[in-house]
C-alpha positions in Angstrom: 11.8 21.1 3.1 10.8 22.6 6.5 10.2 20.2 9.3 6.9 22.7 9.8 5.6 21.0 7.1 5.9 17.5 8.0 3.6 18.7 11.0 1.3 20.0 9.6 0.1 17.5 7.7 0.3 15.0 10.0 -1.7 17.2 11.8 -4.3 18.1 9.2 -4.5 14.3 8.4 -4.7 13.6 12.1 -7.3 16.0 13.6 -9.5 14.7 10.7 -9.7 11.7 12.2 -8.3 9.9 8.7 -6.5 6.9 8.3 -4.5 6.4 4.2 -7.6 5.2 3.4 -9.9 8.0 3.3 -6.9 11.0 2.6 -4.4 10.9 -0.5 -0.8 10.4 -0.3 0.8 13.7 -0.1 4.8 14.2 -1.2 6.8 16.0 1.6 9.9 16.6 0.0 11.8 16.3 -3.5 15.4 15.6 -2.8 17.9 15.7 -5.6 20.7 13.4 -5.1 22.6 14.0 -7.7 23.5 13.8 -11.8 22.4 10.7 -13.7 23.8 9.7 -16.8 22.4 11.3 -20.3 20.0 8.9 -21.8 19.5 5.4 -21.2 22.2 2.3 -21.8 20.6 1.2 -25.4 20.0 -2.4 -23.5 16.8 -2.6 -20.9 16.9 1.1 -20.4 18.4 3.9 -17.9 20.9 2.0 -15.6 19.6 4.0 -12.1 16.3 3.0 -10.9 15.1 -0.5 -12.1 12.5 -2.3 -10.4 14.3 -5.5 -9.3 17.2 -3.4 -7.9 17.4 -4.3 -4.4 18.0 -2.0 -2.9 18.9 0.9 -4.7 17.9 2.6 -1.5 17.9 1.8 2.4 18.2 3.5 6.4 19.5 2.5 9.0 19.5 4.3 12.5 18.3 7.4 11.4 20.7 7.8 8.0 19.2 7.0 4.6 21.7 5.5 2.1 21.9 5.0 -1.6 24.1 4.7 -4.9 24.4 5.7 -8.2 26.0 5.8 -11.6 27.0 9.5 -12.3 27.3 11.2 -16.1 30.8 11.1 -16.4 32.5 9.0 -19.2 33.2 6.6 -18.5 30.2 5.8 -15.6 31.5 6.1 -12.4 29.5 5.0 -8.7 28.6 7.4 -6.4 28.1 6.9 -2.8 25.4 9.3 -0.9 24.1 9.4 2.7 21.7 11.7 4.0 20.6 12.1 7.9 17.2 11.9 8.0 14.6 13.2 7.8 15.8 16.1 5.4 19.2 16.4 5.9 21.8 17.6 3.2 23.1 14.9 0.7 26.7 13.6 1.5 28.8 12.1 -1.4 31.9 10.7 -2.5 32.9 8.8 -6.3 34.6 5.5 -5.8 37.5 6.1 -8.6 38.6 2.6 -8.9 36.3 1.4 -10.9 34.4 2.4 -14.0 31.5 1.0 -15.5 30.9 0.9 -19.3 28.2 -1.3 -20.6 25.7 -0.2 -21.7 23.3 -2.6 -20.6 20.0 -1.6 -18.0 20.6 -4.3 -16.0 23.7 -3.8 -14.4 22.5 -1.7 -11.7 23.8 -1.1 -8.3 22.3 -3.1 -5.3 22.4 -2.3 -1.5 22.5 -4.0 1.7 23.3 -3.6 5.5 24.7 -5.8 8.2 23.1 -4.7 11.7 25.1 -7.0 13.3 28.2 -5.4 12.5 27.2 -2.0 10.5 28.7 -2.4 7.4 27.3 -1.6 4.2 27.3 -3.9 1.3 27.2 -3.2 -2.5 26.9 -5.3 -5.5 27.2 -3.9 -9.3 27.6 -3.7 -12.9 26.1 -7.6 -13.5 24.5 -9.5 -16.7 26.1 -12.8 -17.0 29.4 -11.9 -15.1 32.0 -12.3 -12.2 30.7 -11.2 -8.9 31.6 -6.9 -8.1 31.1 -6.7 -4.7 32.4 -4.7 -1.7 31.6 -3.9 1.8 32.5 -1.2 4.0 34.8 -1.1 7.4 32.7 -2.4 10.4 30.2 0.0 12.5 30.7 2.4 9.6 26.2 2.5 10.1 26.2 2.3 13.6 27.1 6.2 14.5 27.3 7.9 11.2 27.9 11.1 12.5 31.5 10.1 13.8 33.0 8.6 10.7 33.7 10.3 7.3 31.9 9.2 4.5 34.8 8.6 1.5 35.6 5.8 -0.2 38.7 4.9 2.3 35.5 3.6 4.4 35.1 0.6 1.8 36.9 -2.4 0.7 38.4 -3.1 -2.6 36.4 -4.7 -5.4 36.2 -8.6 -5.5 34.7 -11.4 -7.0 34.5 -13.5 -3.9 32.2 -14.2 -1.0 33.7 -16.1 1.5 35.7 -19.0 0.0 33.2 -19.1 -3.1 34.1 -17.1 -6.4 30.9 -15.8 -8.1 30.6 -16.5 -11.9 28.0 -15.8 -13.7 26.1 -13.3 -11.7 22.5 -11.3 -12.8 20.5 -9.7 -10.6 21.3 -9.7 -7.0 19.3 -9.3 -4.1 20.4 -8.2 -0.5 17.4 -8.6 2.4 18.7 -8.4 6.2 16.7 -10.4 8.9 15.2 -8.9 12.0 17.9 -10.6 13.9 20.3 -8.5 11.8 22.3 -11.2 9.6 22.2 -10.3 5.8 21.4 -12.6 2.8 22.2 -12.3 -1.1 20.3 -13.9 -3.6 21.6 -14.0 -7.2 21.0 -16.2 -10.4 23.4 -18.2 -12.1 22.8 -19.2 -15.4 20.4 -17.7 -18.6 17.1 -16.6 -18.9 16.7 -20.0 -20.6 18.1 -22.3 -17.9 18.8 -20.5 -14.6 19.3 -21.0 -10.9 18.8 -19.2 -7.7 21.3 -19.3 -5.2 21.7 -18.1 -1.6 24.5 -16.8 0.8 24.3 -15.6 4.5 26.8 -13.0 5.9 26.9 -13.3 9.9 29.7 -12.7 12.3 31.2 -10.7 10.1 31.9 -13.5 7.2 30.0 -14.9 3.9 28.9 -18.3 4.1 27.0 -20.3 0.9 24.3 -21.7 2.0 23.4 -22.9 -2.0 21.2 -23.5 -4.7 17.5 -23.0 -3.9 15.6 -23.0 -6.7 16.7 -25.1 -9.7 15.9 -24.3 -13.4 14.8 -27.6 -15.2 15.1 -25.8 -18.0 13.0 -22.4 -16.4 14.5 -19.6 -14.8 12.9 -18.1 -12.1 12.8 -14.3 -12.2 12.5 -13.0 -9.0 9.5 -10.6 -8.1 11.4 -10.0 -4.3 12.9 -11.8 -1.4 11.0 -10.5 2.1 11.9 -11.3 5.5 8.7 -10.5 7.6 9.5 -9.7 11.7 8.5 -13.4 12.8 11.6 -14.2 10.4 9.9 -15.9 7.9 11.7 -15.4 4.4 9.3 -15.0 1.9 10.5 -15.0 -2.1 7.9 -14.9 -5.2 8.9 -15.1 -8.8 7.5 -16.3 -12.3 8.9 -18.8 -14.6 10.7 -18.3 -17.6 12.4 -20.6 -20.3 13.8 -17.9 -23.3 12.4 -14.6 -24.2 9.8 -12.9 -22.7 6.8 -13.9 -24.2 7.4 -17.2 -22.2 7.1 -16.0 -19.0 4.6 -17.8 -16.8 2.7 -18.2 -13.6 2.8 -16.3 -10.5 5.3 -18.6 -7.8 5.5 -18.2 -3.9 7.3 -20.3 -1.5 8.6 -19.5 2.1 11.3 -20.8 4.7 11.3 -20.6 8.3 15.2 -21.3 9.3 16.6 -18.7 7.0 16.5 -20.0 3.4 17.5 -23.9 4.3 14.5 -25.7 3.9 11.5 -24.4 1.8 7.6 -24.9 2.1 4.8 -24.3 -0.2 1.9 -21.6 0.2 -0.1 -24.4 1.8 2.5 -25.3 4.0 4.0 -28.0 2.3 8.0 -28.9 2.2 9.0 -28.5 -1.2 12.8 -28.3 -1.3 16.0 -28.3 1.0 18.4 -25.7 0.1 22.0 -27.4 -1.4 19.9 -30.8 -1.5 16.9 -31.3 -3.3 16.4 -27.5 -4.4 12.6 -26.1 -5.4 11.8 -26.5 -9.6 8.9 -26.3 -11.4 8.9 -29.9 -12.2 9.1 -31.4 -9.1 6.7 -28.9 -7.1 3.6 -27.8 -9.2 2.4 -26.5 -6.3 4.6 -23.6 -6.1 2.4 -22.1 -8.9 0.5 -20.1 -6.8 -1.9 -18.1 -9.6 -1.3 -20.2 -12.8 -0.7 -17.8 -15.9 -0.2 -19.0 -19.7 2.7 -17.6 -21.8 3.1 -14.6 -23.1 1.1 -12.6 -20.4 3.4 -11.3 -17.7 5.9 -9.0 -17.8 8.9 -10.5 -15.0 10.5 -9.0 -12.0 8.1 -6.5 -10.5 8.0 -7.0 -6.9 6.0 -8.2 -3.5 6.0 -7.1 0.2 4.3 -8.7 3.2 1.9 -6.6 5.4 1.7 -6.6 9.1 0.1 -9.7 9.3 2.2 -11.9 7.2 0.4 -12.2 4.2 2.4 -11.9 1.1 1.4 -9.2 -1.9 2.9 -9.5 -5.2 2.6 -6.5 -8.2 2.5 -7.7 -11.8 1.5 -6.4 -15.0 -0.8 -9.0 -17.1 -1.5 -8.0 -20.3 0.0 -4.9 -20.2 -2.7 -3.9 -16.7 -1.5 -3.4 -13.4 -2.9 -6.9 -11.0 -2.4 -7.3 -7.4 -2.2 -10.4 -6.3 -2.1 -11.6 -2.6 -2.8 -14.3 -0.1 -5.5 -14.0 2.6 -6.1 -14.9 6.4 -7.6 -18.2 5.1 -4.3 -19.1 2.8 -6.6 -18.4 -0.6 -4.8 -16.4 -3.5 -6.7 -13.7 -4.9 -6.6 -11.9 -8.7 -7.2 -8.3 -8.5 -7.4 -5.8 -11.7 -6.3 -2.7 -10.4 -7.9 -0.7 -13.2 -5.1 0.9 -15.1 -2.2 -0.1 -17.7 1.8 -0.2 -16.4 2.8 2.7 -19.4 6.3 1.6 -20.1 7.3 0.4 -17.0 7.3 -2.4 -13.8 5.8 -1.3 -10.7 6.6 -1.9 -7.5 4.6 -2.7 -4.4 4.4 -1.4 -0.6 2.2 -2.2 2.5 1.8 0.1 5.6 1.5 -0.7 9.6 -2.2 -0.6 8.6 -1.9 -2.9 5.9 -2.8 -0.7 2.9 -1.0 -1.5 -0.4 0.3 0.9 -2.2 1.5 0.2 -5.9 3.9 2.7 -8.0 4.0 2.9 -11.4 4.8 4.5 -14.9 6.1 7.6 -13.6 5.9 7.7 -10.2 2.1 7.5 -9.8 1.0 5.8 -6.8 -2.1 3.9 -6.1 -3.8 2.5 -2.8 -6.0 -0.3 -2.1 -7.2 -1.1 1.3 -7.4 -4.4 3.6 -11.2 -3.1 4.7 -11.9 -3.4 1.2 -10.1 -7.1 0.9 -8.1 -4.8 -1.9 -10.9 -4.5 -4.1 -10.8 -0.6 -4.2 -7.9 0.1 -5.9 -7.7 4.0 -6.7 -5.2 6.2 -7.9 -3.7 8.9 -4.8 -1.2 11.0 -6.2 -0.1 11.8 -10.0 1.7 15.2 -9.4 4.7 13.6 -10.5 3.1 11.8 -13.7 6.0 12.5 -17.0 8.5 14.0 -14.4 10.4 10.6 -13.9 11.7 8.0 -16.7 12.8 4.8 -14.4 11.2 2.6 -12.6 10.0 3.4 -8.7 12.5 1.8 -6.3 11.7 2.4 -2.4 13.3 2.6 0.6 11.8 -0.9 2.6 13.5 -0.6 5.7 12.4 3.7 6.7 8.7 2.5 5.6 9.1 -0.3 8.3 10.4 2.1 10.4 7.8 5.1 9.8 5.1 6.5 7.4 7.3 7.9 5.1 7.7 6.1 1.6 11.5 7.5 0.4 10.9 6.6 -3.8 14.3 6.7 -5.7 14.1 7.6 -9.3 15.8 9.1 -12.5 14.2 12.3 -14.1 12.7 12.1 -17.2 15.0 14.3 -19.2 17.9 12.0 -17.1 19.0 15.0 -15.5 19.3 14.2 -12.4 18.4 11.2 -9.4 15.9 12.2 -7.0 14.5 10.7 -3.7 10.8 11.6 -3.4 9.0 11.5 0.3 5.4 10.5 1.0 3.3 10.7 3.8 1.0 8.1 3.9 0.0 7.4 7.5 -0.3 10.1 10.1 -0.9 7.6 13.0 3.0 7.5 13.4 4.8 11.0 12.9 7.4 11.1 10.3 10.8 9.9 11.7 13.5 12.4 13.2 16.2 9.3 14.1 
């Protein structure tokens, strides 16, 4: 992709005086990373490119990182790094360890340490011992001065600072803006589950502890955010078994990085380690109450520039948006079309637009003029190309207009990162 491109559209878009709102969201680059294994795992699907993998995808000072499992037998991860904004695809195969089961959710998370530039990876979980590593220190700082191979990285281990992990399904890494990283992860089933948290600054893993506690519900996570003002935001639904008894849309924030936790209306609802947040002690962390059998779990939710949270879930079987406004009321939004077979995930812009992917890779837009009322469907070239479900790169989008999608090809051929423009007020990033 020619960076001639990129300018002209921002220029077209530009000169026409248009703002996301009034122009659709044009793709700018397809970017095969590399092979993807033939067919899906026989358990929750293809294994690269699942909606609460986060991140399967992320920058960092102008690079653009992510991971995958390649078609070799068995499985094997591959590391790839790009230099942005279409730079050729760097890789290397960790060879120590292989991954064989066949299960969807064991995907591969991401997650970055500013403080000290290491990247951080955790893999291959549903129900079992911690695999995580991290790489040497400042390996992000100045890519272009280290070799990317797996000598960069630790060995495989079940620890984080003096805590073994048991029992581990879906992790989560999020960094703060003041550049210390934080893991979520449950412990437990879909029947009786907890969320716990850990914080990795000067260089070490602490455990800061449980913060939401089961009482017989798991909470599946829609997304942990950490907006600029530092505010960590999480959203999740309940669940006590199988699917059909998934329930109610939850929100709670923290303000002193995941110790103490506060309703939507601002009140103190649990201490980290302590007294943690359930569903039995805080009905007030129901934020959009919704019966049994309705939701599909673990979509996702963003924040826009001003703080207010935006969560993505399908409710009988249709795409909703649901977010918070200035005045702290929760609002219920049809957006007009079904979810096919598969989650969706959820973006804002520096304008505050929301943008929700789904079945496919089809992207739709609402806008804040509009209090999110006008949902409409803005690009669909890629409609039956791609089997998985979208997974996006957070921190470039914070960074630029560019939306960097990650996702599996529909005949599993291959992964591929796809570009958008969505705002030509910025220019796409060169760092």
């Amino acid at each position: 992709m020619k960076k001639i491109k990129y300018m002209l559209l921002a220029l077209t878009v530009f000169s026409a005086g248009q703002s996301t709102a009034q122009s659709e969201v044009e793709s700018i680059g397809v970017f095969t990373v590399g092979t993807d294994p033939m067919g899906d795992t026989g358990h929750f699907g293809s294994i690269n490119g699942k909606s609460h993998q986060n991140d399967a995808i992320l920058s960092h000072n102008g690079w653009q990182y992510t991971a995958y499992y390649n078609n070799e037998s068995p499985r094997r991860i591959v590391m790839a790094r790009r230099k942005l904004p279409y730079g050729n695809w760097q890789k290397f195969v960790f060879r120590d360890y292989a991954q064989t089961t066949n299960d969807g959710h064991n995907v591969i998370c991401l997650g970055k340490s500013p403080e000290d530039g290491t990247l951080h990876m955790a893999f291959d979980h549903h129900g079992d011992h911690l695999n995580y590593r991290r790489s040497v220190t400042g390996l992000l700082d100045d890519p272009e001065s280290k070799d990317w191979s797996a000598s960069r990285f630790g060995s495989v281990t079940d620890t984080l600072g003096d805590d073994t992990l048991t029992g581990v399904t879906y992790p989560i890494f999020v960094t703060s803006p003041s550049g210390k990283l934080y893991l979520s992860r449950r412990i437990g089933s879909p029947r009786d589950g907890d969320q716990l948290l850990y914080e990795y600054a000067g260089g070490a893993w602490t455990t800061i502890g449980k913060y939401i506690e089961s009482d017989n519900h798991n909470a599946y996570m829609d997304n942990l955010y950490i907006s600029p003002d530092a505010r960590m935001h999480a959203a999740w639904i309940w669940r006590n078994g199988p699917l059909p008894t998934a329930h109610d849309i939850c929100y709670a924030y923290s303000d002193d990085n995941g110790r103490t936790w506060y309703s939507s209306d601002g009140k103190k609802v649990g201490t980290t380690n302590e007294g943690a947040m359930s569903r039995l002690n805080n009905p007030e962390l129901t934020v959009v109450p919704i019966s049994p059998g309705k939701l599909l779990n673990q979509q996702g939710m963003t924040v826009d520039a001003k703080g207010r949270p935006h969560i993505v879930h399908s409710l009988n079987n249709r795409v909703h948006h649901f977010y918070r406004d200035d005045k702290g009321k929760w609002h219920t939004i049809d957006c007009g079309f079904s979810r096919g077979g598969s989650r969706s995930s959820i973006a804002a812009d520096a304008m505050n637009n929301v943008y929700i992917m789904f079945e496919g890779l089809q992207i739709a837009m609402a806008t804040e003029d509009e209090n999110y009322t006008d949902w409409t469907i803005v690009n669909q070239e890629f409609k039956g190309k791609y089997t998985s479900e979208p997974v996006f790169d957070r921190y470039r989008l914070k960074t630029s207009d560019i939306l960097s999608v990650y996702m599996a090809e529909n005949n599993y051929r291959s992964i591929q990162v796809i570009d958008f423009l969505l705002n030509a007020d910025t220019p796409p990033d060169t760092r």
